[in-house]
Structures are given as C-alpha cells and as structure tokens.
C-alpha positions in Angstrom: 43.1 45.3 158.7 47.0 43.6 158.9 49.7 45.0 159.6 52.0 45.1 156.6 54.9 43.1 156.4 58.8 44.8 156.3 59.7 43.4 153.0 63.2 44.7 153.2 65.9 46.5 155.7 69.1 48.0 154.8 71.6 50.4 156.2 69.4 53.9 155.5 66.2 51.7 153.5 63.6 50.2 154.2 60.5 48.5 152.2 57.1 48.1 153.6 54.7 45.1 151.9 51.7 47.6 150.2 53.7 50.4 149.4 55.6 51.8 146.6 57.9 54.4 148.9 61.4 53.3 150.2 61.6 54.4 153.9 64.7 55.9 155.4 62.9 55.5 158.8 59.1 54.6 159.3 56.2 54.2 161.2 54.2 50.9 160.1 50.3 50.5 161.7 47.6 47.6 160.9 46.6 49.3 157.4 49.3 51.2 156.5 52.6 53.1 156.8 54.2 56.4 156.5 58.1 58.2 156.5 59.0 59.0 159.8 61.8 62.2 160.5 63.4 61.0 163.9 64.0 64.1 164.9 60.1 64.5 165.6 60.9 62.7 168.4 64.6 61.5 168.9 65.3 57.4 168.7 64.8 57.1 172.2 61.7 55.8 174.5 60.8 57.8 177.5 60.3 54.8 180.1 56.9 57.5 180.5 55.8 56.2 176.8 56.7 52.7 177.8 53.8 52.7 181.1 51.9 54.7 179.4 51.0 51.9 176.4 51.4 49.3 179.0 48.6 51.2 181.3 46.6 51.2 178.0 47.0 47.1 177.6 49.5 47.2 174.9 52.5 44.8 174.8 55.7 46.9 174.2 59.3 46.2 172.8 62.1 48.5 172.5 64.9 46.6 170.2 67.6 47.1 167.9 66.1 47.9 164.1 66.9 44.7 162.9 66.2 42.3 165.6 62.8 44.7 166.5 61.7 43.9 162.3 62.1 40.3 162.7 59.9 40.1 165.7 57.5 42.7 163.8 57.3 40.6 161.2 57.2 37.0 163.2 54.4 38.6 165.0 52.5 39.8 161.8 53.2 36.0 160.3 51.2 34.9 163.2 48.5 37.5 162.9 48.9 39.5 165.2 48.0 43.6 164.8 50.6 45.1 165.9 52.8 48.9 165.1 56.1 49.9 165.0 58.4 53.0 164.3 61.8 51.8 162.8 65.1 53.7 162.6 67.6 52.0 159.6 70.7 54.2 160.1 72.2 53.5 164.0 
C-alpha cells in the first residue's frame, strides 16, 4: 500500500488524499490515516523515540509542520512508504 498524499495544510486543517475527514492534527501511515489529539502524547520527540526507530532501521525526521509535509509528500512522489504525525496549529 502508499502512503497517501497531504492534499492540503492550513493553520488548524489539514486534508489527507483518500479521505473525506479534515484533520486538525493527524497521523498518516502507507494505507491510511487517522485524527490525532496531541495531548496523547505532547508535540515533542523524546531523543529515546528518535534511537529507538533508528535501532529499528527507520529513517527519521523531526520538522516544522509545513516544511515536514513537503518532504512527506516529496518522499511519497518518489515512492517511498513512509508515516508521519502532523501538528497544524504551532
């Protein structure tokens, strides 16, 4: 399965390619995507999470929302599989 693509990104909106939802903040996998409540988590990555995919053999990027859906979406346009958890209001 592809990723989807980030149709659209907005201050507090976002649009995922495949689905009829607009996102305040998501989570977007090959196949799919879902609404994601950042305070699950927070908006920040543990440098822990960081070694911890990087152990695992996965390539990881921490960006600003915009800048990190462009290279989401350069990377999909390429083929790549590849995941992401977006946050559209900092």
């Amino acid at each position: 399965m592809a990723s989807p693509i980030i149709a659209s990104l907005s201050w507090g909106q976002m649009k995922v390619q495949g689905s009829n939802l607009t996102y305040k903040d998501c989570k977007v996998w090959p196949g799919g995507s879902r609404a994601w409540d950042w305070r699950e988590t927070g908006t920040e990555v543990p440098p822990s999470t960081v070694e911890y995919l990087q152990k695992q053999g996965i390539n990881v990027r921490v960006l600003q929302t915009e800048q990190a859906v462009k290279e989401y979406n350069a990377l999909v346009a390429q083929g790549v599989r590849v995941g992401g958890v977006f946050h559209s209001t900092c």
